[in-house]
N, C-alpha and C positions, 0 to 999 in steps of 0.2 A: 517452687516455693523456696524463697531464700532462707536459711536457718541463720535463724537471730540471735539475740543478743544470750546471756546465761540463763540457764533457765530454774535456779534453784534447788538440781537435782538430788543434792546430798538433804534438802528438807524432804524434796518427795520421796525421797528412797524411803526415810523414813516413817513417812505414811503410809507407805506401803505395804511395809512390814507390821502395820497393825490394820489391813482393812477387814474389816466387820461386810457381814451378811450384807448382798443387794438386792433392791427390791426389784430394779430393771424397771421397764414398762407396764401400762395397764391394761387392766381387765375391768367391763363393765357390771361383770357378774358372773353366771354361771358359765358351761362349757356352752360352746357356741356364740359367745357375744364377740364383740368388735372389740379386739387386741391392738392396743396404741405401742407402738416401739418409738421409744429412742435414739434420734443418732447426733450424736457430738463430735465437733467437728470443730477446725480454723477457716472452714469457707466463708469470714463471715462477711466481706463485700466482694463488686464487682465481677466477673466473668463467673470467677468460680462459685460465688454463693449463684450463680444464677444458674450456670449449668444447674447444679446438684438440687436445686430446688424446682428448677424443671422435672428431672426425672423422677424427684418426689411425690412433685403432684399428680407424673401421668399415671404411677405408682398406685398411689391413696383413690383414683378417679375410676380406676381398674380392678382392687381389692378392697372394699370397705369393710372388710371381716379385719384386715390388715394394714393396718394406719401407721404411717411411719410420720415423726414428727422431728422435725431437724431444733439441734441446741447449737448454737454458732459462739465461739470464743474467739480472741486473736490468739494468733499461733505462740507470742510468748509467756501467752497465759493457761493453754491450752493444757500441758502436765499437771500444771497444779491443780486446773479444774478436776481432772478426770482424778486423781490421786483424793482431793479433798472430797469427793463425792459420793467414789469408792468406801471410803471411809465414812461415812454418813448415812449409807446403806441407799445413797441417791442415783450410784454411778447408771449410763448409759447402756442400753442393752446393745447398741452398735457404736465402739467410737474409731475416729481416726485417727492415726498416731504415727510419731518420724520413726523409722525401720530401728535408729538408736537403741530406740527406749526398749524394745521388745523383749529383751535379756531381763531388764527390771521388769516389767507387767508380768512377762509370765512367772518372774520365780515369783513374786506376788500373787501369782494366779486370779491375774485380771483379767487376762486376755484367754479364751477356751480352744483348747485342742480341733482345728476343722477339721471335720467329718470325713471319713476316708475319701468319700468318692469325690466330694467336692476337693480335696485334695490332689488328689489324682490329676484330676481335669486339669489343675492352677499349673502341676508341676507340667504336662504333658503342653502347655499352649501359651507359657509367659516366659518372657526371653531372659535367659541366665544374669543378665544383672539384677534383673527388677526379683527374682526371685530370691537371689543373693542378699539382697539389701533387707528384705523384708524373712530369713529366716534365720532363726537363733540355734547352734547347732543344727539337727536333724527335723525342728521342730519348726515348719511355717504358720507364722500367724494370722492370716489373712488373707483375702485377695490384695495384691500388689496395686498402688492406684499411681501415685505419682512419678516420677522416674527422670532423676537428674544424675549427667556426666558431664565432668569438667573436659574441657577444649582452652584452647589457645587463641584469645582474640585476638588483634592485632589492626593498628592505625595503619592502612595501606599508606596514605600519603607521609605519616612518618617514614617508614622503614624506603619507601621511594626516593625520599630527599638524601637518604642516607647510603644509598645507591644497593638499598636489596630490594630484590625484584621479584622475589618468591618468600613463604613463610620459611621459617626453619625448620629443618629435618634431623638434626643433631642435635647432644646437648652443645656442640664445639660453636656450631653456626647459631645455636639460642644466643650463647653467650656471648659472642661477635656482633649479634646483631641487636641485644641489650649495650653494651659499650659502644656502639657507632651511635645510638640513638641516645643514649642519653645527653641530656643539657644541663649546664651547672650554671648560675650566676658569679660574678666576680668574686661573691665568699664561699665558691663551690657549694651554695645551699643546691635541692634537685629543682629544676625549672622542669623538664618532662624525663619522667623514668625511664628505665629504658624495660626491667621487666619486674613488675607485681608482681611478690609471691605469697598474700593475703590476699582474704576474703573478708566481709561484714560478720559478724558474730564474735560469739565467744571462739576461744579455741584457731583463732582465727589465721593460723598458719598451718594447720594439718592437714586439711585436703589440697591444698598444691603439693604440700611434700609428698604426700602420699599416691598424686598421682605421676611424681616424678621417681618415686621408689617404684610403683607399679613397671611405670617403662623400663627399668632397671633389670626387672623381673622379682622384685623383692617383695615380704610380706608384711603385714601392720603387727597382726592377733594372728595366733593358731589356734585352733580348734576349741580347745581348754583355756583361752584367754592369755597366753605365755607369750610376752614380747618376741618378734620375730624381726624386728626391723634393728637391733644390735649387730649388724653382723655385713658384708662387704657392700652389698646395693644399699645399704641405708649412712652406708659412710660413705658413697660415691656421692649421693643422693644429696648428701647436709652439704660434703664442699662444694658439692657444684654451689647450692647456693650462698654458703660461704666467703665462696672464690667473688660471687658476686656482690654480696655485701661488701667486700674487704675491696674491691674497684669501683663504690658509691654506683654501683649501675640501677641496683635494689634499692628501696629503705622503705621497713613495714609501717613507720608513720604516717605514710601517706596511700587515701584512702583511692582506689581504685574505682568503685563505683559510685564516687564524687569529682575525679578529675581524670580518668579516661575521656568524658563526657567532652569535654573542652580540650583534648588535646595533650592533659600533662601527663599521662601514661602511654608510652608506644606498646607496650604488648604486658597481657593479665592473663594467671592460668585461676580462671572461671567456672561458673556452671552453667549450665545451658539456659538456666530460667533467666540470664544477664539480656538475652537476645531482649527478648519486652520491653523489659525497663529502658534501653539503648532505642530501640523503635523512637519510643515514646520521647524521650528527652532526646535524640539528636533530631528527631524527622528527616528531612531530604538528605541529610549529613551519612544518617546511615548507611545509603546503601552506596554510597561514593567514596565512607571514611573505613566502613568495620571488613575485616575480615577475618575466617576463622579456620583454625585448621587442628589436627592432632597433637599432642603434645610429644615432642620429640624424645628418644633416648638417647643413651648413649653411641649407639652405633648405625648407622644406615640400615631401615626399613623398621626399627623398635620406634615405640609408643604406647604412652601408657595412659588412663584415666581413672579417677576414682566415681563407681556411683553410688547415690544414696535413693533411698526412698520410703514411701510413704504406703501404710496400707490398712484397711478396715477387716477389723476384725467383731467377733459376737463378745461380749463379757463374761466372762464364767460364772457370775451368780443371775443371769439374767433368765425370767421367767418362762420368757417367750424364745429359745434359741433355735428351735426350729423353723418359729418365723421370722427369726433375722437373721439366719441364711438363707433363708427360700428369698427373701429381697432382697440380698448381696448377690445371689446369684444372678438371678434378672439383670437386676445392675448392673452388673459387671458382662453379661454376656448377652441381652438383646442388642438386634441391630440397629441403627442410627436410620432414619428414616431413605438415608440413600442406599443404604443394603451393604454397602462393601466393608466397613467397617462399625464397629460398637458404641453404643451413646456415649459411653462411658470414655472409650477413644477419642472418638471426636470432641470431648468435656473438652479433655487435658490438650487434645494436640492443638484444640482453638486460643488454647491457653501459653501455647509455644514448650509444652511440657513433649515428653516422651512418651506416646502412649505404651504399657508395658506389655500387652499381649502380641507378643509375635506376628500375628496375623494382621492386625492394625498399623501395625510397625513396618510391616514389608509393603501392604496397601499406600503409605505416606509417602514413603521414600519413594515411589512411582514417578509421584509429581508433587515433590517440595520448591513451592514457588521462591522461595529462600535459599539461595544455595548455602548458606550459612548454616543450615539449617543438618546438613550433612554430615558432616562430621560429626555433631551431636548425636544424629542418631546415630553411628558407625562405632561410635564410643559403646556404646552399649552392649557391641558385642566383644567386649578385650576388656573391660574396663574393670579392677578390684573393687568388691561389693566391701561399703563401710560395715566392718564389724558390728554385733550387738549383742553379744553376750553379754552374761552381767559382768561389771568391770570394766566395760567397754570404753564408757564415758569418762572412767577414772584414769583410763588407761591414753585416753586420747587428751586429757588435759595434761598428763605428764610430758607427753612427747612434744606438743604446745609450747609449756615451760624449756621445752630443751633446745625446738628451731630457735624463738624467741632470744634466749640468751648466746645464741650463735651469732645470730641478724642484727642484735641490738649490741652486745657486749664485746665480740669478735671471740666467744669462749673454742675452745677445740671440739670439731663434730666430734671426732672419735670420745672424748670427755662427755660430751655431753649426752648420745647417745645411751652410754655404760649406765649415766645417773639416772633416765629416764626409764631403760628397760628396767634397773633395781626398782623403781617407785611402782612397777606395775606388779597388780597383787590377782591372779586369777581367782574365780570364788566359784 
């Protein structure tokens, strides 16, 4: 799932901080009647409304004491929904939510403490990013469902013409092979970039940095939400892309997943969910034009990536939470009709996502008919889980503000770093 555009969250925070009693799901009557749950969600077309609504009805087909009925939002609507609902005493007894926000629902105590054991299970069988992504300090919210790490794609037939004949493995040979490739017109406007270091959305420079501070070995947040990326990898981190702004090889005007497509980007540090969209829009181009590999650091055999994710959790005032965990469990851990792997596995990986349980994970990479496909998963296991404390968000549009005026303005990393970790405020 690509993360989109702003989502409003300094209004939702605020709703948050006032949500009133929920009713959750229904009840037809006394004890023993048929229990209707709740689940809200951004599945709301194509692959994934279909998966999730598959296993819903074999669900509902199989338990009619226990009736799960899906609420389908679009993803940039999805916060405000659950926040405005919450508050209405409407909210969802199961929703699904970006690993971000998890710092806000829970100090809101939207999202409920899982149950030991089903805890247990999550930590013991789901692989350290997907787990990372979806836990707020000590505290996991959920089963972990989505699971995306950025990679390095890259135009074989560009970096070919340009006489490199392998991906890079350095930040030295990135940055050699961003300036061989790029192309200027007669008023040096960019005709094909040479390396994108944005993404679509808000915020829309912080996970490439931060998967370039990762290979660095550097950190975003600490524990307590205290700026960690002020300090020598997060200043190697900005000049590297600095150095490339200040040589036009970069420039965050131009959109990556608008002119990769056609050729005017040689190499984008991405997320894996890119792979689909690229399918779709190049067709036969794909598998002749895209390749994709690890995102290099500074020194021979470093690489870094950032993951994020997505993951279903119970609602804390919801009525029925007994029985919506007993159906995130199912969910999350029946087998897919071919036995080797999880329905739920198989949802995401048909979807070109990461499935996050370890066991799925290792099953795929068997026989990933994609070699492209590789590296994505291999990200997963190195990869810096996106913070989600509270302050998280505040804290990652600061750092945002601070690439931005590097890439755009030519401001000093070491400057801009200083003004960014001061704007970040741990709560």
């Amino acid at each position: 799932m690509r993360i989109s555009r702003g989502l409003g969250l300094a209004v939702a925070a605020g709703l948050l901080a006032t949500v009133a009693a929920c009713g959750g799901g229904s009840s037809s009557g006394g004890g023993g009647d048929k229990v209707e749950l709740t689940l809200l969600s951004h599945y709301s077309d194509g692959p994934s409304k279909e998966g999730l609504d598959k296993m819903i009805q074999e669900w509902n087909k199989d338990n009619p004491k226990i009736q799960v009925k899906a609420q389908v939002v679009k993803f940039d609507d999805l916060l405000t929904t659950m926040t405005v609902r919450q508050t209405g005493g409407r909210g969802a007894d199961i929703v699904s939510a970006y690993g971000l926000w998890g710092g806000q629902l829970m100090k809101a105590n939207v999202v409920a403490k899982v149950p030991d054991d089903i805890a247990k299970k999550i930590k013991a069988e789901y692989s350290p990013a997907a787990l990372g992504a979806v836990t707020t300090g000590d505290t996991l919210l959920g089963y972990p469902t989505e699971l995306n790490t950025y990679v390095l794609f890259y135009n074989k037939k560009i970096l070919a013409a340009a006489g490199i004949t392998k991906p890079p493995t350095t930040w030295a040979e990135l940055a050699d092979a961003a300036k061989k490739t790029v192309k200027r017109d007669a008023k040096g406007n960019i005709q094909v970039e040479g390396l994108s270091l944005i993404q679509d959305g808000d915020n829309k420079s912080v996970h490439p940095f931060l998967s370039l501070l990762n290979s660095a070995g550097g950190k975003f947040l600490g524990p307590d939400g205290s700026p960690q990326f002020d300090n020598d990898q997060g200043k190697a981190a900005l000049k590297f892309e600095a150095d490339l702004a200040a040589a036009k090889a970069t420039n965050p005007s131009i959109s990556p997943t608008k002119q990769f497509r056609s050729g005017g980007v040689a190499m984008a540090i991405q997320a894996g969910w890119w792979i689909g969209s690229l399918k779709t829009q190049m067709k036969d181009k794909y598998g002749t034009d895209v390749g994709v590999a690890a995102i290099p650091g500074p020194t021979p055999g470093s690489k870094g990536s950032l993951a994020y994710g997505f993951f279903m959790g119970v609602n804390e005032r919801s009525k029925h939470a007994a029985e919506a965990w007993k159906f995130l469990t199912w969910m999350n851990e029946h087998k897919a009709s071919s036995g080797n792997v999880t329905e739920t596995g198989k949802w995401l990986a048909d979807q070109g996502l990461i499935p996050p349980r370890t066991a799925d994970q290792e099953e795929y990479k068997k026989s990933l008919a994609d070699p492209n496909m590789a590296p994505i998963y291999e990200a997963a296991t190195y990869a810096m889980a996106e913070p989600n404390q509270p302050g998280a968000y505040e804290a990652k549009t600061a750092l945002h503000n601070a690439i931005m005026g590097v890439l755009t303005n030519g401001a000093s990393p070491d400057d801009a770093l200083a003004q960014a970790a001061k704007a970040v405020k741990p709560q």
